[in-house]
DRENTORKOL-3810 file (N, C-alpha, C; in nm, 4 decimals):
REM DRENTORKOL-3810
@n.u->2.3382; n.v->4.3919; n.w->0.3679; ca.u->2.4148; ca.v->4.3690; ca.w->0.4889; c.u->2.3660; c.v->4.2389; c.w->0.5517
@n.u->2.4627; n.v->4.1640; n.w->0.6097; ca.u->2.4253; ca.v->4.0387; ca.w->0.6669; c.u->2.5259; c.v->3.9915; c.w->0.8279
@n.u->2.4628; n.v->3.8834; n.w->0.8500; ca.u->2.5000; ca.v->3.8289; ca.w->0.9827; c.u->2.5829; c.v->3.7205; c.w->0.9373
@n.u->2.7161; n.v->3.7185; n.w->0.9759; ca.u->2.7834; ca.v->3.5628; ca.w->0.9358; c.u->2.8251; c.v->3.5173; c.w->1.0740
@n.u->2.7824; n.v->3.3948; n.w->1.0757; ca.u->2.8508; ca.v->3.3030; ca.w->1.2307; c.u->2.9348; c.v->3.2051; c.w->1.2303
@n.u->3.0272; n.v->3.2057; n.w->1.2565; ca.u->3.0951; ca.v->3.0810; ca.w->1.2566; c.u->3.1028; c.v->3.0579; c.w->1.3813
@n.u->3.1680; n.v->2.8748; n.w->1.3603; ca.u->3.2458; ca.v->2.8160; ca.w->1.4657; c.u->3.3849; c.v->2.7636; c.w->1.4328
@n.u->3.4427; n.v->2.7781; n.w->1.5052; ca.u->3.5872; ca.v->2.7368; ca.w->1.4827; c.u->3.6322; c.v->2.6743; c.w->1.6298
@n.u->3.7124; n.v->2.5601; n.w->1.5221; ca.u->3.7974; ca.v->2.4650; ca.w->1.6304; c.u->3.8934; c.v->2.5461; c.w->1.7523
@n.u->3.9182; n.v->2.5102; n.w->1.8576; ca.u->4.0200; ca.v->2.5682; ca.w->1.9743; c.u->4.1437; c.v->2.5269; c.w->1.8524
@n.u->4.1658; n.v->2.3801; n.w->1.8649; ca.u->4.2816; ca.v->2.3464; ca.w->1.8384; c.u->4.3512; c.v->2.4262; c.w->1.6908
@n.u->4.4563; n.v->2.3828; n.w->1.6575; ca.u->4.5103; ca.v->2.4370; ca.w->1.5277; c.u->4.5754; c.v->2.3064; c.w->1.4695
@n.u->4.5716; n.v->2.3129; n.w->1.3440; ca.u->4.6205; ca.v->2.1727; ca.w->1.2323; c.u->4.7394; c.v->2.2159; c.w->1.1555
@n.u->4.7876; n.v->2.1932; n.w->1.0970; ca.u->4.9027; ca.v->2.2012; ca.w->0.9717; c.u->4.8308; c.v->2.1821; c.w->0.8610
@n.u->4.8320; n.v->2.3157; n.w->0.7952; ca.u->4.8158; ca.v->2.3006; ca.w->0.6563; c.u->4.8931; c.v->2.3377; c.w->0.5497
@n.u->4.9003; n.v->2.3125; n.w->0.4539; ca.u->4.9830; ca.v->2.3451; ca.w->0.3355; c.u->4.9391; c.v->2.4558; c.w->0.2739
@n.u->4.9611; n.v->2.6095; n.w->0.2717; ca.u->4.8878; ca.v->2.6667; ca.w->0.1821; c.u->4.9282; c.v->2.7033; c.w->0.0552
@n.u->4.7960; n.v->2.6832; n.w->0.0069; ca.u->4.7415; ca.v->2.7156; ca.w->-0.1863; c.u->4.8335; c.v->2.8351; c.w->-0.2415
@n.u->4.8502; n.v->2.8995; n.w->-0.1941; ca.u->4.9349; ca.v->3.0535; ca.w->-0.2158; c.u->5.0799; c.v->3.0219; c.w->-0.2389
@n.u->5.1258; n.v->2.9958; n.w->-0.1076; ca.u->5.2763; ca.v->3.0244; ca.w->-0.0853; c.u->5.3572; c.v->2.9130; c.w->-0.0627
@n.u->5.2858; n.v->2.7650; n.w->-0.0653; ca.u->5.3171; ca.v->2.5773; ca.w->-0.0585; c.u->5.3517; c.v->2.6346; c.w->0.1049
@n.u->5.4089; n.v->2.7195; n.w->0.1560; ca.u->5.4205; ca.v->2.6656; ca.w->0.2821; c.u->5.3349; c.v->2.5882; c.w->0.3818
@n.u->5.4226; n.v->2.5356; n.w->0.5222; ca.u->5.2964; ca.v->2.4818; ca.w->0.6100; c.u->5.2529; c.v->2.5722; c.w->0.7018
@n.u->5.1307; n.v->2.5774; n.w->0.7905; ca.u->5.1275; ca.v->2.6801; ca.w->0.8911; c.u->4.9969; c.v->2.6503; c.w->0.9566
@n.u->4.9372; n.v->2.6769; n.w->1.0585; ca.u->4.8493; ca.v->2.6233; ca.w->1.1480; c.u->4.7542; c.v->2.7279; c.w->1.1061
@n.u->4.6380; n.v->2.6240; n.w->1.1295; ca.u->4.5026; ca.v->2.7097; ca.w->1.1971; c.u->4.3931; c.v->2.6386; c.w->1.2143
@n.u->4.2755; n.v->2.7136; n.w->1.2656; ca.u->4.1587; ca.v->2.6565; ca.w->1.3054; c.u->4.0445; c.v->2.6231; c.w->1.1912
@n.u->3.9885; n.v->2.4548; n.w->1.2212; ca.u->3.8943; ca.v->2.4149; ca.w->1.1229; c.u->3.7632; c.v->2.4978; c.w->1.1613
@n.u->3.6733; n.v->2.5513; n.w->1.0782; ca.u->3.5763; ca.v->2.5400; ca.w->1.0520; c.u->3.4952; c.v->2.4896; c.w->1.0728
@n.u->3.3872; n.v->2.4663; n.w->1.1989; ca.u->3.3412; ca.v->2.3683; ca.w->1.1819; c.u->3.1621; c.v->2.4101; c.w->1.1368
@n.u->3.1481; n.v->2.5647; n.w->1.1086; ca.u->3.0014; ca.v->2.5509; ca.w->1.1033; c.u->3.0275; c.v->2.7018; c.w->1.0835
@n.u->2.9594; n.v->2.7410; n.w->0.9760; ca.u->2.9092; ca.v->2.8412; ca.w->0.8851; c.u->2.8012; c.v->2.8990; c.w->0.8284
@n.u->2.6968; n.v->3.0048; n.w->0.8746; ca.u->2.5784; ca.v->3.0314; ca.w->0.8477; c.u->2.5470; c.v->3.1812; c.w->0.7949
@n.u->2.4854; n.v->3.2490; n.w->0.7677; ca.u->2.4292; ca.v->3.3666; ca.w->0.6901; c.u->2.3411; c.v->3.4235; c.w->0.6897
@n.u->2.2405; n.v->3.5415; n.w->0.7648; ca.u->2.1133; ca.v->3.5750; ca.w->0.7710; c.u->2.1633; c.v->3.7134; c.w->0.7716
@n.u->2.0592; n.v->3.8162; n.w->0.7341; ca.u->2.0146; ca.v->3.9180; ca.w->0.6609; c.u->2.0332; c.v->4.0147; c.w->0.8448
@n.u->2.0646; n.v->4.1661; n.w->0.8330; ca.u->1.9975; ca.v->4.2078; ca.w->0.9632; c.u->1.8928; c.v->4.2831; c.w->0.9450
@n.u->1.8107; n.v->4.2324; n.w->0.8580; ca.u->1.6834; ca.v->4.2850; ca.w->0.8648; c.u->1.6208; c.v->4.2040; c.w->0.9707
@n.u->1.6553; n.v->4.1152; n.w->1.0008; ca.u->1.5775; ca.v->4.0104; ca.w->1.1558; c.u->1.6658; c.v->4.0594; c.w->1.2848
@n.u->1.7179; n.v->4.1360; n.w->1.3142; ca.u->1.7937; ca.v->4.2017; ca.w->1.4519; c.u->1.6472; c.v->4.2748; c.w->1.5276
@n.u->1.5687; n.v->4.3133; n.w->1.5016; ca.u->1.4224; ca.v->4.3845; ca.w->1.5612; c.u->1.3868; c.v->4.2445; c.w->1.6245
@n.u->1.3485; n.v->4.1158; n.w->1.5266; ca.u->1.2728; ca.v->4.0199; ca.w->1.5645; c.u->1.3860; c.v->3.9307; c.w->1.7093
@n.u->1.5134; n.v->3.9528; n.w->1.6701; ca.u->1.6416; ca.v->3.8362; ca.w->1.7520; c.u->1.6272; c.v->3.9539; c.w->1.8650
@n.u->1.5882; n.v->4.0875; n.w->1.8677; ca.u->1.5752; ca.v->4.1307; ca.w->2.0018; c.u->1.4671; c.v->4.0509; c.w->2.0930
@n.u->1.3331; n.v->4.0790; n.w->1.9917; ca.u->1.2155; ca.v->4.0386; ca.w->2.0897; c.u->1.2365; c.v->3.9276; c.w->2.1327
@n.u->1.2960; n.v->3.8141; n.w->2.0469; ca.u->1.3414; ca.v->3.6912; ca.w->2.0983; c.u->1.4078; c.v->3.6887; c.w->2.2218
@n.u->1.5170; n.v->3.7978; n.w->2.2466; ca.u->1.5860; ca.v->3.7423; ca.w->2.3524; c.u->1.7115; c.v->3.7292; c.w->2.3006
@n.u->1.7487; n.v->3.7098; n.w->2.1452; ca.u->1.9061; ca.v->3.6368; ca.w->2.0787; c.u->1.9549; c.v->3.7383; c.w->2.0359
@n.u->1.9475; n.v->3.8969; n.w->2.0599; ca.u->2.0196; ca.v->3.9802; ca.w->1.9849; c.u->2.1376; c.v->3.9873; c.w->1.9817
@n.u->2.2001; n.v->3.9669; n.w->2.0892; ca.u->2.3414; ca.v->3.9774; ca.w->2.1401; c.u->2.4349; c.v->3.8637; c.w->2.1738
@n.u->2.3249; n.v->3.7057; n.w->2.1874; ca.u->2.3776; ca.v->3.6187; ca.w->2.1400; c.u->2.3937; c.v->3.5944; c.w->2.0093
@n.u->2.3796; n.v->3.6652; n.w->1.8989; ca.u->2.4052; ca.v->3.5961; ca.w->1.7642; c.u->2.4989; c.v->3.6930; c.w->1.7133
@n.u->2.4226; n.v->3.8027; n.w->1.7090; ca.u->2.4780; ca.v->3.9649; ca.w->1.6481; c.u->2.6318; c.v->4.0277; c.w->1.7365
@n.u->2.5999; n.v->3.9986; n.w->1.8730; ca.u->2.7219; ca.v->4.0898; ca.w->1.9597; c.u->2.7501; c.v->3.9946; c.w->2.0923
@n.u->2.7866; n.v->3.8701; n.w->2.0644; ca.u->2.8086; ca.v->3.7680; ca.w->2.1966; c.u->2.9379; c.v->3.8024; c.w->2.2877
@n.u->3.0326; n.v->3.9176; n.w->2.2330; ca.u->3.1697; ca.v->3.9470; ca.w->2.3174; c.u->3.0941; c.v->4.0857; c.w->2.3972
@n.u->2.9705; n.v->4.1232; n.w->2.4042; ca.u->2.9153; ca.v->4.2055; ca.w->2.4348; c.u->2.8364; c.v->4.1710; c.w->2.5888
@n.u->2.8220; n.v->4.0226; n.w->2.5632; ca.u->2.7497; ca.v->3.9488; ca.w->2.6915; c.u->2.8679; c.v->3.8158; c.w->2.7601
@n.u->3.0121; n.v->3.8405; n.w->2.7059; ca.u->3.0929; ca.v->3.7462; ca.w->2.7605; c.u->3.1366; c.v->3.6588; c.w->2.7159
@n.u->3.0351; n.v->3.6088; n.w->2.5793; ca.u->3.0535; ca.v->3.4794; ca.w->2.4934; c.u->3.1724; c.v->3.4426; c.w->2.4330
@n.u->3.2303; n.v->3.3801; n.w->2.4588; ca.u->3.3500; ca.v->3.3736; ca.w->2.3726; c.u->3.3108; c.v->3.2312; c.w->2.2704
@n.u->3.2829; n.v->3.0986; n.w->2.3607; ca.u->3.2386; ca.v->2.9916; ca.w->2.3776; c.u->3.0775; c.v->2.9499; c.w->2.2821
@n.u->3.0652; n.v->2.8665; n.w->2.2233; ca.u->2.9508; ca.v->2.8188; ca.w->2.1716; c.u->2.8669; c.v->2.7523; c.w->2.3126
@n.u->2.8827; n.v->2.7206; n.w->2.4161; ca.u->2.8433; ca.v->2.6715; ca.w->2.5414; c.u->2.8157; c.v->2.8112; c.w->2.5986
@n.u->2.8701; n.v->2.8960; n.w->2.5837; ca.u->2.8087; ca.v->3.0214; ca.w->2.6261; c.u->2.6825; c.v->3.0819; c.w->2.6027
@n.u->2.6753; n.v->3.0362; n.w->2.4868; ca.u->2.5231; ca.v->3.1222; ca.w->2.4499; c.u->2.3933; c.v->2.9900; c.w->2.3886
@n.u->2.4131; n.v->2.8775; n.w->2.4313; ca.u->2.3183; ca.v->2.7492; ca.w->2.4126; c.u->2.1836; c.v->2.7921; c.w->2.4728
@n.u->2.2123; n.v->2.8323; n.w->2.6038; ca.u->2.0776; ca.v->2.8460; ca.w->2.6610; c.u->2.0001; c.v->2.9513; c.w->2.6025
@n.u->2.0939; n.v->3.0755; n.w->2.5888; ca.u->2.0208; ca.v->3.1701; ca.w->2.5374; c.u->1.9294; c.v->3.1548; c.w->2.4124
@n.u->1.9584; n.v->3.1114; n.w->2.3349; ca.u->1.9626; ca.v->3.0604; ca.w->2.1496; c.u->1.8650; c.v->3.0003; c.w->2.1754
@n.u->1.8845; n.v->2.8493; n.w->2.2901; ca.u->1.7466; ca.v->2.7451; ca.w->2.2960; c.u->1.6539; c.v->2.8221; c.w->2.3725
@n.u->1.6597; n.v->2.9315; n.w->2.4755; ca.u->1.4991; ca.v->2.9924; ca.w->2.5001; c.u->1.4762; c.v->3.0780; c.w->2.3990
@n.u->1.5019; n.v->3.1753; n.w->2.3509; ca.u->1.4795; ca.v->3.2405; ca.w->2.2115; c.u->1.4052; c.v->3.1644; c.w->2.1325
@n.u->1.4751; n.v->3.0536; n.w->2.0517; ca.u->1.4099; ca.v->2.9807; ca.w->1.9644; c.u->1.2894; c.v->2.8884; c.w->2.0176
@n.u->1.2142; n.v->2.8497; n.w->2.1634; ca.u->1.1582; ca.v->2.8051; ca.w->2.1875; c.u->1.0077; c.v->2.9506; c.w->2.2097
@n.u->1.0868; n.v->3.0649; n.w->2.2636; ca.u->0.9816; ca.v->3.1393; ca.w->2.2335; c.u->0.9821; c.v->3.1835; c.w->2.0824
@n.u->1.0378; n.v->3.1897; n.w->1.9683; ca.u->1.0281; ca.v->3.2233; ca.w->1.8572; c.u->0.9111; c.v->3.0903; c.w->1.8180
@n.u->0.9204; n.v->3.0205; n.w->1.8370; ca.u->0.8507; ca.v->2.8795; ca.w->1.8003; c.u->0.7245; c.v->2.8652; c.w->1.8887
@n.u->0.6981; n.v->2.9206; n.w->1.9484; ca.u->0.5677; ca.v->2.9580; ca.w->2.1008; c.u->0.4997; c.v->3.0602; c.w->1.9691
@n.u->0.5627; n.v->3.1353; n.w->1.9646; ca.u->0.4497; ca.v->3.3191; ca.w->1.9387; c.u->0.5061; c.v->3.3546; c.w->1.8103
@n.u->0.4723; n.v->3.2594; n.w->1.6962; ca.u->0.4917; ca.v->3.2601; ca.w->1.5253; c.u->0.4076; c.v->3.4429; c.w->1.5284
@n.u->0.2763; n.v->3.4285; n.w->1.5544; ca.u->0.1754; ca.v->3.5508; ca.w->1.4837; c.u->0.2636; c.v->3.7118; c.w->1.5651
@n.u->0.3121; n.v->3.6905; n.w->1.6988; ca.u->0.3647; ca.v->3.8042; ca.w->1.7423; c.u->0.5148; c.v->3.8083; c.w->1.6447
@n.u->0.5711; n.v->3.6766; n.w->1.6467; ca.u->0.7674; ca.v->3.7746; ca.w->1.5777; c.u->0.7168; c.v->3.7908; c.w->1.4153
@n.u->0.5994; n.v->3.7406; n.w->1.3707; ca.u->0.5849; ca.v->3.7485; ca.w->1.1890; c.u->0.5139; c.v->3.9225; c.w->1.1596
@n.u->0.5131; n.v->3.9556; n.w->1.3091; ca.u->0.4940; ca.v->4.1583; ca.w->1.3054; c.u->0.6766; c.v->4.2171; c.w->1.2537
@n.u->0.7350; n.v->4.1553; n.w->1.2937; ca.u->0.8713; ca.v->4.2329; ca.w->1.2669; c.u->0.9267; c.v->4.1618; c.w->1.1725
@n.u->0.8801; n.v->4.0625; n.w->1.0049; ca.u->0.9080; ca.v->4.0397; ca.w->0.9283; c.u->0.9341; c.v->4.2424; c.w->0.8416
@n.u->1.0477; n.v->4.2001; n.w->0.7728; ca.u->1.0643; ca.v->4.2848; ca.w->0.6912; c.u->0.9767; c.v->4.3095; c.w->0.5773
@n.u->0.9303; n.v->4.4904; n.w->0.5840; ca.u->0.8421; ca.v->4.5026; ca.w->0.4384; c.u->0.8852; c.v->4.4771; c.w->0.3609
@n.u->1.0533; n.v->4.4727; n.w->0.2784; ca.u->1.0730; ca.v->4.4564; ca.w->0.1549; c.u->1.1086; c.v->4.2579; c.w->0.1281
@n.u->1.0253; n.v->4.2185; n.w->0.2265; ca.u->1.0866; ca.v->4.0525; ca.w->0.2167; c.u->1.2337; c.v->3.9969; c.w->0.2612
@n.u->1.3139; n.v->4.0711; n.w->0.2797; ca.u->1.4204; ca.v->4.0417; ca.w->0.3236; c.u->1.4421; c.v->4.0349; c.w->0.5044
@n.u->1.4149; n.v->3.9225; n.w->0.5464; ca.u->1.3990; ca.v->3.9323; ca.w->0.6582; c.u->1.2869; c.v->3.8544; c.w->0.7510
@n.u->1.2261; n.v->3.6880; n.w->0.7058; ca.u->1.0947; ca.v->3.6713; ca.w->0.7557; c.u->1.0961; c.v->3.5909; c.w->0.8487
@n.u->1.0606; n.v->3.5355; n.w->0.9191; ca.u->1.0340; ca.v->3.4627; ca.w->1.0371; c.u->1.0416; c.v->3.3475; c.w->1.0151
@n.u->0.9844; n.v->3.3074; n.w->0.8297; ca.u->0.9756; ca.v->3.1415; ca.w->0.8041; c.u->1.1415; c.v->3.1378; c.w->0.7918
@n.u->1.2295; n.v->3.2343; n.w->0.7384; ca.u->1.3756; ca.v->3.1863; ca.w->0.7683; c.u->1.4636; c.v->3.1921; c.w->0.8788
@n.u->1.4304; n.v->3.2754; n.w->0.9362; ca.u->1.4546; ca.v->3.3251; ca.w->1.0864; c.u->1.4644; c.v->3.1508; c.w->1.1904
@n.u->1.3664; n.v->3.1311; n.w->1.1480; ca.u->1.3106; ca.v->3.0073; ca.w->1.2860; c.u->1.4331; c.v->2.8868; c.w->1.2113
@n.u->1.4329; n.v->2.8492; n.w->1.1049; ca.u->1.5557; ca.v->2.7419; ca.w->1.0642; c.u->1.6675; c.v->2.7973; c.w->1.1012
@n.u->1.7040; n.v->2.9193; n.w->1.0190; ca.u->1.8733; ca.v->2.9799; ca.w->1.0536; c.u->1.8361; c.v->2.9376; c.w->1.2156
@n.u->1.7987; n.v->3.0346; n.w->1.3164; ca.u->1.8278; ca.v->2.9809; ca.w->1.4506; c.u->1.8321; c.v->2.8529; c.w->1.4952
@n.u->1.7644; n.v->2.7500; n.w->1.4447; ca.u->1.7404; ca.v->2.6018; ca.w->1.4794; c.u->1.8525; c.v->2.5363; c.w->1.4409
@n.u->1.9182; n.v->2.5893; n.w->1.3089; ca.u->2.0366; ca.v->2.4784; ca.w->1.2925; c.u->2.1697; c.v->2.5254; c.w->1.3850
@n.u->2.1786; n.v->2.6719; n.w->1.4263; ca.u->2.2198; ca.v->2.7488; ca.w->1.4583; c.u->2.2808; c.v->2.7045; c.w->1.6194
@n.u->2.1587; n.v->2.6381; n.w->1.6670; ca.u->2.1830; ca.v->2.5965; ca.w->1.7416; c.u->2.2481; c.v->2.4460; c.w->1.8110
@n.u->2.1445; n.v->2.3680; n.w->1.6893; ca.u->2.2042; ca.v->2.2263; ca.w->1.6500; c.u->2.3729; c.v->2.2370; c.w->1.6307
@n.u->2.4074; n.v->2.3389; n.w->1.6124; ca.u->2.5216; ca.v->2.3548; ca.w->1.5833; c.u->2.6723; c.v->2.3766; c.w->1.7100
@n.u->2.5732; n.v->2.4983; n.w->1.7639; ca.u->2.6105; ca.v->2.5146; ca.w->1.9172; c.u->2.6508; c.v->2.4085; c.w->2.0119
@n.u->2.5441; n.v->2.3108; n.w->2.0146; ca.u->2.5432; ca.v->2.2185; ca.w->2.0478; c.u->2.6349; c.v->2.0908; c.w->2.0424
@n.u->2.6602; n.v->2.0805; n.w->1.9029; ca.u->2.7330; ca.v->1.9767; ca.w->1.8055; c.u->2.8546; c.v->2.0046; c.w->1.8972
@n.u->2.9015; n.v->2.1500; n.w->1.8994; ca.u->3.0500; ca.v->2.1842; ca.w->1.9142; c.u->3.0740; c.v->2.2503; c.w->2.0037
@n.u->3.0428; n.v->2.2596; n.w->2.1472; ca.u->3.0160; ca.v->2.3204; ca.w->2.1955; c.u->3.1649; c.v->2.3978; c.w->2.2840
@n.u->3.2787; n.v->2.3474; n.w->2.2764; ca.u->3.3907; ca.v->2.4415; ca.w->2.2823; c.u->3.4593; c.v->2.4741; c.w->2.1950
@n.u->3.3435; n.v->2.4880; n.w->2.0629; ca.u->3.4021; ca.v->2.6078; ca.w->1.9265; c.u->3.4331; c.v->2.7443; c.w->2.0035
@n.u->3.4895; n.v->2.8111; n.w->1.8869; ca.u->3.4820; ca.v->2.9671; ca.w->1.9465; c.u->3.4088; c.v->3.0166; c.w->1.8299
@n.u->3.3205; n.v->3.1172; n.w->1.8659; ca.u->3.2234; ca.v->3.2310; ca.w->1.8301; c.u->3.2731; c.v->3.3045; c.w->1.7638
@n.u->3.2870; n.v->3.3261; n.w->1.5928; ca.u->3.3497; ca.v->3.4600; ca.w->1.5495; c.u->3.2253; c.v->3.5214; c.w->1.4288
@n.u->3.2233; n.v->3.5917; n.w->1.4923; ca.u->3.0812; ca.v->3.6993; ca.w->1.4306; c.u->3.0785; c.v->3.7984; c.w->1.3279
@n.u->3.0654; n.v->3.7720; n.w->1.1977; ca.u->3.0767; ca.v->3.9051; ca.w->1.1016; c.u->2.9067; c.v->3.9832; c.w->1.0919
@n.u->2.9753; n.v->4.0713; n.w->1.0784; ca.u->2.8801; ca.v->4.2254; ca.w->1.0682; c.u->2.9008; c.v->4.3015; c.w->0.9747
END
């Protein structure tokens, strides 16, 4: 089981689709990521549970919605390595040395785009 995040454009484009040649709108892509929920224990203690995992849960619709949250999280994830590397997963799936990048670009990302919209697989 895993965490997928995207961002997606407001606007909508014309595309041609592969299937059926017709044209028809939708939103680009602009940022795509993947982590395990064996790290949902550690994105609590952080502070990011519900910004990453359940953001329509705290209002988020918006990538500007949840920046701050994400950047204090990841600044205490990056403070207290020896306390969040307690809630690394026993079977390896799940560690803190991946934890701390996924959130960092995660955010770089947030950032980049910041009136993407938030769509969250579970």
């Amino acid at each position: 089981m895993s965490l997928g995040v995207y961002l997606y454009s407001k606007e909508k484009k014309k595309v041609t689709c592969f299937n059926c040649l017709q044209e028809h709108e939708e939103r680009e892509e602009l940022y795509t990521a993947n982590i395990t929920h064996n790290l949902g224990t550690m994105a609590d203690k952080a502070g990011i549970y519900k910004a990453l995992w359940r953001p329509e849960e705290i209002g988020a619709k918006y990538a500007k919605d949840i920046v701050e949250i994400v950047e204090n999280g990841l600044n205490d994830l990056v403070a207290r390595p020896e306390y969040f590397e307690q809630f690394n997963s026993a079977n390896g799936w799940g560690m803190y040395e991946h934890f701390v990048p996924f959130v960092s670009k995660y955010l770089d990302a947030l950032k980049e785009y910041p009136e993407s919209e938030i769509y969250i697989s579970r």
